[in-house]
PASEBA-1860 file (N, C-alpha, C; in nm, 3 decimals):
! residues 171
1> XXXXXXXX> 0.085/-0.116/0.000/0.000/0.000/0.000/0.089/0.122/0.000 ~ 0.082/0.204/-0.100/0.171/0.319/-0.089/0.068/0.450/-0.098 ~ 0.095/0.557/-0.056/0.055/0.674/-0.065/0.064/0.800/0.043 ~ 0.018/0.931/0.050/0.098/1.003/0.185/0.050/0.972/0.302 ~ 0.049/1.037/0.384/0.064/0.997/0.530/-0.122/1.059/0.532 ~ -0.221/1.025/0.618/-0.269/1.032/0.613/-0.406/0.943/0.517 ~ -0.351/0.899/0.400/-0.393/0.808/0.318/-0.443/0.643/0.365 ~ -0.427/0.633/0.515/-0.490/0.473/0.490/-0.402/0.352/0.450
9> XXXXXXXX> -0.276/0.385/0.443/-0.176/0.281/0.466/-0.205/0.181/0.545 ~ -0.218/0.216/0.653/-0.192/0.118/0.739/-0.324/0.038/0.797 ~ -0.451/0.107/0.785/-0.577/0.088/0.799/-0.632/-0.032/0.716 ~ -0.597/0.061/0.517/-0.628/-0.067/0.463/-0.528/-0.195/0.445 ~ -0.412/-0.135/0.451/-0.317/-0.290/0.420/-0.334/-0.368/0.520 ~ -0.370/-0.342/0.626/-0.417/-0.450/0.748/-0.512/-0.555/0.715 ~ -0.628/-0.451/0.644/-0.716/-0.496/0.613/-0.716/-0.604/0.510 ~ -0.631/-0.561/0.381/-0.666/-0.655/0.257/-0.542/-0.765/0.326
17> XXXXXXXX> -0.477/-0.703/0.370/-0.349/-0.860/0.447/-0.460/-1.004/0.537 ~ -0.554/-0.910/0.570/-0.637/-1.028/0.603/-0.756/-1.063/0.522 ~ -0.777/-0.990/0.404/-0.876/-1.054/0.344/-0.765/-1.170/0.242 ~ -0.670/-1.143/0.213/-0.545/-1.198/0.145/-0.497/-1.340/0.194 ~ -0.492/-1.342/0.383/-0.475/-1.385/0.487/-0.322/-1.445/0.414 ~ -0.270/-1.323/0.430/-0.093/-1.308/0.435/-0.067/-1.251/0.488 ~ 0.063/-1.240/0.564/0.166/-1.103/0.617/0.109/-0.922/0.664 ~ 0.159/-0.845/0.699/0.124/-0.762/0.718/0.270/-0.687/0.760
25> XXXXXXXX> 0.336/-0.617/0.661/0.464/-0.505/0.771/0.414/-0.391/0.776 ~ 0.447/-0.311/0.870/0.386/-0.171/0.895/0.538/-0.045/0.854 ~ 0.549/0.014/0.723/0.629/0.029/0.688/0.698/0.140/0.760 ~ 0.643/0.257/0.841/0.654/0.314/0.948/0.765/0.282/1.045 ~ 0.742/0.174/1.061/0.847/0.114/1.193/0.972/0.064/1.097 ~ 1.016/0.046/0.964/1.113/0.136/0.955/1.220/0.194/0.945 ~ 1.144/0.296/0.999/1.276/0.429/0.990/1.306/0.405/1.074 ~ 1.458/0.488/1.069/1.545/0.465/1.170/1.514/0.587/1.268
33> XXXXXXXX> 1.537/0.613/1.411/1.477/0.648/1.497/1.497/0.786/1.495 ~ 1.619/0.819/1.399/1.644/0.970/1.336/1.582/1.057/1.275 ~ 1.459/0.980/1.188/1.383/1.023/1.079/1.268/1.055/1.171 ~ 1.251/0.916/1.241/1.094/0.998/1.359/1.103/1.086/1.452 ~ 1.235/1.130/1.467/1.263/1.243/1.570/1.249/1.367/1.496 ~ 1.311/1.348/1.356/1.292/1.430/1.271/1.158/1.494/1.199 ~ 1.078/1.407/1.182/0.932/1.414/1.182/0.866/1.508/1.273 ~ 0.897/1.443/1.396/0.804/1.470/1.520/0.809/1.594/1.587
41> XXXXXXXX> 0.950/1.630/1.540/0.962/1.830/1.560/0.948/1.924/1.401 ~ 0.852/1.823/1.344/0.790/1.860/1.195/0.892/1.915/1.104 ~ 1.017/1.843/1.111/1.072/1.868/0.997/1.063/1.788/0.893 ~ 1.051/1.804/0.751/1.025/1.701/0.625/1.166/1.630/0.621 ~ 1.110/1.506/0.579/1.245/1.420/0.507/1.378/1.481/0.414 ~ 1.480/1.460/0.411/1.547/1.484/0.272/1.538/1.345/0.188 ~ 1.576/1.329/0.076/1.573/1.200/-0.016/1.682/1.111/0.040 ~ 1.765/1.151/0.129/1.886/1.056/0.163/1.799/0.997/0.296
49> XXXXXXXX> 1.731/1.064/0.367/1.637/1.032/0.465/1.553/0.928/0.421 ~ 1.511/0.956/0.324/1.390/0.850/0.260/1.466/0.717/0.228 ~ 1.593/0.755/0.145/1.671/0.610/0.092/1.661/0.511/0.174 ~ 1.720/0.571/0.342/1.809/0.453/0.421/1.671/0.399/0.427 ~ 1.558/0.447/0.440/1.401/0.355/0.490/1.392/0.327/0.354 ~ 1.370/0.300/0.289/1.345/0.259/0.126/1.407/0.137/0.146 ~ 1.569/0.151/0.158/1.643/0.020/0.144/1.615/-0.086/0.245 ~ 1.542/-0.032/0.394/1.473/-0.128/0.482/1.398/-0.220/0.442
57> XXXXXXXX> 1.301/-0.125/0.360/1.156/-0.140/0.337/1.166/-0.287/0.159 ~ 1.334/-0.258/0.086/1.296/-0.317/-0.023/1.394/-0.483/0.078 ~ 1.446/-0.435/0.195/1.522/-0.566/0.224/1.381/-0.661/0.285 ~ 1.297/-0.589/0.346/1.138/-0.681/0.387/1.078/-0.730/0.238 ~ 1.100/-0.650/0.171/1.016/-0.709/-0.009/1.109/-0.829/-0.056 ~ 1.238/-0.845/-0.020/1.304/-0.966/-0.075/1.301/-1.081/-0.005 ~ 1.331/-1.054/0.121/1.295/-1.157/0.239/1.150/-1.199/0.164 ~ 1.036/-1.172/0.169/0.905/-1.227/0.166/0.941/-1.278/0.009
65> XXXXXXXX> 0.948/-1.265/-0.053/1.014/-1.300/-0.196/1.058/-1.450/-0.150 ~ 1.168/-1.438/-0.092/1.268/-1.550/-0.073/1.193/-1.664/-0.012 ~ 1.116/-1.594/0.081/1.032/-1.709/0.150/0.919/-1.751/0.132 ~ 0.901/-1.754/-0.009/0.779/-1.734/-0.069/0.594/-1.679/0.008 ~ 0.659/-1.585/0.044/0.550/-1.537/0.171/0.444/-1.397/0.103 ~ 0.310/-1.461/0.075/0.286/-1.314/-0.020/0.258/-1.173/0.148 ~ 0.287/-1.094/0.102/0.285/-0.998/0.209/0.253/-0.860/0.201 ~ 0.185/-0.780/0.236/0.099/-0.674/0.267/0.191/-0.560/0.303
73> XXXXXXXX> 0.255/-0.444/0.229/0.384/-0.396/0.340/0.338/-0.206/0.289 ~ 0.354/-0.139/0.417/0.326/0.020/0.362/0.432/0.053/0.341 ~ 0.395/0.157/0.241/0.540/0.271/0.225/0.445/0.388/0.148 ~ 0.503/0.517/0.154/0.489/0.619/0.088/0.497/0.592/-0.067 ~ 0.656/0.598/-0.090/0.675/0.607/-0.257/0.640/0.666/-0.298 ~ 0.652/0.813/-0.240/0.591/0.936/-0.312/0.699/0.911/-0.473 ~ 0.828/0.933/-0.439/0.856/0.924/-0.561/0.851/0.823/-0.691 ~ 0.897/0.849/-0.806/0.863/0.733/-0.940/1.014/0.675/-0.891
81> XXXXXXXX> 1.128/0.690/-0.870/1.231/0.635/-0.818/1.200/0.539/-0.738 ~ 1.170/0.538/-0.617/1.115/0.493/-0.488/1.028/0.353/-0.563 ~ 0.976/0.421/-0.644/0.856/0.315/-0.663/0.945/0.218/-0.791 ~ 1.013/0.286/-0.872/1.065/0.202/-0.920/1.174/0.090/-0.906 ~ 1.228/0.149/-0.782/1.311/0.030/-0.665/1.254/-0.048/-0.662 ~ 1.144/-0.045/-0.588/1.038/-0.154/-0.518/1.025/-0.269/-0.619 ~ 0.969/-0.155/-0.746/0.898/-0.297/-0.873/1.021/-0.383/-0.924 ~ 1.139/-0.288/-0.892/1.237/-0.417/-0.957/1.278/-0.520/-0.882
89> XXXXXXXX> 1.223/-0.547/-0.840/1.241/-0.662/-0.700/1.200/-0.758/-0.770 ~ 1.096/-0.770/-0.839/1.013/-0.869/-0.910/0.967/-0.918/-0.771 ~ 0.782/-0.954/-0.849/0.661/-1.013/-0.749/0.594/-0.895/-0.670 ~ 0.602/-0.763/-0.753/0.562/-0.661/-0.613/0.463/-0.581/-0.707 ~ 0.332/-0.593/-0.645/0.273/-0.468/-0.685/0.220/-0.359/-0.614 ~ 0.205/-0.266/-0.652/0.204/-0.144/-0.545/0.033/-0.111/-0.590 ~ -0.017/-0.054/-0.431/-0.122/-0.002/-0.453/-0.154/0.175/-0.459 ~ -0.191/0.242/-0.528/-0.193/0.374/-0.457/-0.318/0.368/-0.403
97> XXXXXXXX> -0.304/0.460/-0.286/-0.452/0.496/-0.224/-0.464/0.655/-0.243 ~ -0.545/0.657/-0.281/-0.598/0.833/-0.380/-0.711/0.901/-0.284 ~ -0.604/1.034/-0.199/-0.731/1.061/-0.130/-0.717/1.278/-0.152 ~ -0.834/1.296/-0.170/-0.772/1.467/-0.187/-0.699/1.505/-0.072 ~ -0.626/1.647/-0.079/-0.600/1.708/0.004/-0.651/1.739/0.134 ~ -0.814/1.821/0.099/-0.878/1.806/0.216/-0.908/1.761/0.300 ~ -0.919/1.604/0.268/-0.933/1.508/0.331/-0.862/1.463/0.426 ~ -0.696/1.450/0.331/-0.581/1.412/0.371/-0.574/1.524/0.556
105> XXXXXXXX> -0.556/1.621/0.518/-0.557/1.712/0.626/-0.666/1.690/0.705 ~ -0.746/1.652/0.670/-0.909/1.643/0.790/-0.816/1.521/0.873 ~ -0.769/1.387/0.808/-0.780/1.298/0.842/-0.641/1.276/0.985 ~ -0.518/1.373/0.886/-0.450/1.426/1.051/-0.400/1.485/1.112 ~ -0.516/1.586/1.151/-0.578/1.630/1.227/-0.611/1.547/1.343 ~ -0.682/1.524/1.262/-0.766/1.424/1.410/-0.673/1.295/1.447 ~ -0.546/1.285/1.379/-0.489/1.204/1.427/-0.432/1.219/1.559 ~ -0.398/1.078/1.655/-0.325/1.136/1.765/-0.218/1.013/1.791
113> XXXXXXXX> -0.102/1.092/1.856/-0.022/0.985/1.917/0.081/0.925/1.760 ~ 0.083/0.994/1.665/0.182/0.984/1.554/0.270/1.080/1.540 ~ 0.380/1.082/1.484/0.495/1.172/1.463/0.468/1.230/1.387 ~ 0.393/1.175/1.278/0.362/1.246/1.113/0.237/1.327/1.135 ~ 0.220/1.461/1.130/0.138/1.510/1.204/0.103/1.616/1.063 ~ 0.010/1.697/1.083/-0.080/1.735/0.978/0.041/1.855/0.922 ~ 0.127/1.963/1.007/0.205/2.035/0.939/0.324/1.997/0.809 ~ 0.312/1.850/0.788/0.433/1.809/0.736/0.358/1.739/0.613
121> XXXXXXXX> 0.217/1.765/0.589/0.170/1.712/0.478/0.223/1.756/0.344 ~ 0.226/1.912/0.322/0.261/2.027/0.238/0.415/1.937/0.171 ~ 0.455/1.889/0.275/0.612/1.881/0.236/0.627/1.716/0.166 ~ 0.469/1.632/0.246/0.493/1.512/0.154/0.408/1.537/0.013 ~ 0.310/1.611/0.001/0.257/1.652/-0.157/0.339/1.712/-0.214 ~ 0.451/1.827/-0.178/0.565/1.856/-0.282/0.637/1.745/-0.277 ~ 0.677/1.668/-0.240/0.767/1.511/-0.252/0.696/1.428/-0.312 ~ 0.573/1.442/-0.381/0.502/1.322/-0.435/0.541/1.374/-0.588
129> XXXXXXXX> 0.565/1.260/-0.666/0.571/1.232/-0.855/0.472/1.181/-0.892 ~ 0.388/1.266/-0.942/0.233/1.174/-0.976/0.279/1.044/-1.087 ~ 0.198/0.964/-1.038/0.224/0.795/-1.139/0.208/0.807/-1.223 ~ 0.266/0.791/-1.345/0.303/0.792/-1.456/0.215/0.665/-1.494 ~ 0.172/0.666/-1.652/0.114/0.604/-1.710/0.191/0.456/-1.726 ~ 0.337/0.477/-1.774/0.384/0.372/-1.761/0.403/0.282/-1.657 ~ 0.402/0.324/-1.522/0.393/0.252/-1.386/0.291/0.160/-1.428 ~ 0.318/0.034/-1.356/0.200/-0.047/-1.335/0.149/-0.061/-1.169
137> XXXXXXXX> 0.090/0.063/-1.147/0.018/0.026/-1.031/-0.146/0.079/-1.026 ~ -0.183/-0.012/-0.919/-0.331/-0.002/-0.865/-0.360/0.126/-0.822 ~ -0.443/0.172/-0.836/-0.519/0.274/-0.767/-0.656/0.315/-0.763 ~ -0.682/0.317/-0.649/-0.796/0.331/-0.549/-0.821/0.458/-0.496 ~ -0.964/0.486/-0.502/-1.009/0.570/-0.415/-1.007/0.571/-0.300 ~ -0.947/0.633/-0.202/-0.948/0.582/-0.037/-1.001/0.666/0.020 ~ -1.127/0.747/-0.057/-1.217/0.802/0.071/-1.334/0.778/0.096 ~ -1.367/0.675/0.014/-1.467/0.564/0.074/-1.402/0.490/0.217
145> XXXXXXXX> -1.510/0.429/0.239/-1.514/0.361/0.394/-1.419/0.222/0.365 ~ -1.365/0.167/0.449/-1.239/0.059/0.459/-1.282/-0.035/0.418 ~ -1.364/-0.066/0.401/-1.423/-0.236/0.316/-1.435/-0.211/0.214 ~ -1.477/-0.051/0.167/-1.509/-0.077/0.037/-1.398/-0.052/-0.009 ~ -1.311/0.029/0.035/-1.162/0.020/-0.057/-1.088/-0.098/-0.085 ~ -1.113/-0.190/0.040/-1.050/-0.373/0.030/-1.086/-0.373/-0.111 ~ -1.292/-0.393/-0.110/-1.318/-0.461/-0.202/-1.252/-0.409/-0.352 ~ -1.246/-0.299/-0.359/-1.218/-0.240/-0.494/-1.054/-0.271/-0.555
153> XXXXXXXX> -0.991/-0.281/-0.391/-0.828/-0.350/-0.457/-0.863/-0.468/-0.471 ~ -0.924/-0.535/-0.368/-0.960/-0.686/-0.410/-0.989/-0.736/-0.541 ~ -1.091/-0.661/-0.598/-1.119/-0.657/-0.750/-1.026/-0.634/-0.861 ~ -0.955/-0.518/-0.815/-0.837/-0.508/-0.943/-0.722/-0.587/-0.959 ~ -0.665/-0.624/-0.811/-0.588/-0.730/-0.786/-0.613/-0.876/-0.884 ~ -0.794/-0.891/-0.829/-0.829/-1.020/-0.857/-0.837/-1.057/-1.072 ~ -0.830/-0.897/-1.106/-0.859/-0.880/-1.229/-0.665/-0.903/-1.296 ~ -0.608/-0.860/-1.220/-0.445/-0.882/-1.264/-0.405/-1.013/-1.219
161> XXXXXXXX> -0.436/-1.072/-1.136/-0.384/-1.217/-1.036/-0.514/-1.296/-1.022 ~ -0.553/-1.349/-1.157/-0.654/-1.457/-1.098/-0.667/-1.554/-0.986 ~ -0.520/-1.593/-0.990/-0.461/-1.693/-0.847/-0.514/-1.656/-0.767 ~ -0.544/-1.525/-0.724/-0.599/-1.501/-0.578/-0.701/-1.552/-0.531 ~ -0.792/-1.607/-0.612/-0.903/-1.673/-0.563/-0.898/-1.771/-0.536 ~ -0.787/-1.830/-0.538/-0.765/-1.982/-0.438/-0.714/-1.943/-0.297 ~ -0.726/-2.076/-0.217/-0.673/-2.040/-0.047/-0.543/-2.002/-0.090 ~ -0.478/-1.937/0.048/-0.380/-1.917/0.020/-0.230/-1.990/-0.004
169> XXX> -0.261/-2.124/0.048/-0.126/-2.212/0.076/-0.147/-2.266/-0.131 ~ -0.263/-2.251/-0.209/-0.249/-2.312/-0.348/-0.236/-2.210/-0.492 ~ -0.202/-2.073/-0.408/-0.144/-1.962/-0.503/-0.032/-1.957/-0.528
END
């Protein structure tokens, strides 16, 4: 599940990880404890900031690879770089979750008890590369309610990966 902070990362990938009933990493946890300190007195990332968690985040995408483990994992990937790390891993598809601005900000707001806090949004929408046509990824509306976003990745997933409709130990 990729998209900015505020977007439902972690809400829906929980979610479709168990409609999936695979894995679940919470890509958040991470960074190294520099970046959330850095966050949390609302300063934005630099791209060397983002790397060292990128390269975390693509060493969890190979592990599950290796162990043939299908798995559910957040990340931003604001950038087409970022995202194009990821896909060269082979076996990875990325979801975007597409939510406006307004929203994005309504949503934290009302967040509590996170580092990523509503002043530092500005700085992940200038850090975002809108997806390019050539990308192959999913995208979803995520300001519908949490089931219905499952269902709608569920669907596009199920429309790219027929396999999915078997249990999971015969995919």
């Amino acid at each position: 599940m990729i998209g900015v902070a505020g977007s439902g990362k972690t809400t829906i990938g929980r979610l479709f990880a168990a409609r999936l009933e695979c894995d679940f990493l919470e890509g958040d946890l991470r960074h190294p404890v520099r970046n959330i300190q850095k966050m949390a007195a609302q300063k934005p990332l630099t791209d060397a900031d983002r790397q060292m968690w990128l390269d975390e985040i693509a060493d969890d995408i190979r592990w599950a690879i290796d162990l043939k483990r299908e798995t559910v994992l957040t990340c931003s990937a604001l950038k087409q770089a970022h995202r194009q790390q990821l896909m060269a891993l082979g076996s990875v598809q990325l979801v975007w979750l597409e939510v406006s601005e307004s929203e994005l900000l309504q949503r934290l707001t009302q967040r509590e008890n996170h580092y990523m806090q509503a002043r530092l949004l500005a700085s992940q929408l200038d850090a975002f590369e809108p997806i390019g046509s050539e990308e192959s990824i999913l995208t979803v509306d995520a300001t519908q309610p949490p089931a219905w976003v499952v269902e709608q990745i569920w669907r596009q997933a199920l429309h790219c990966y027929p396999k999915l409709n078997r249990v999971w130990w015969e995919r």
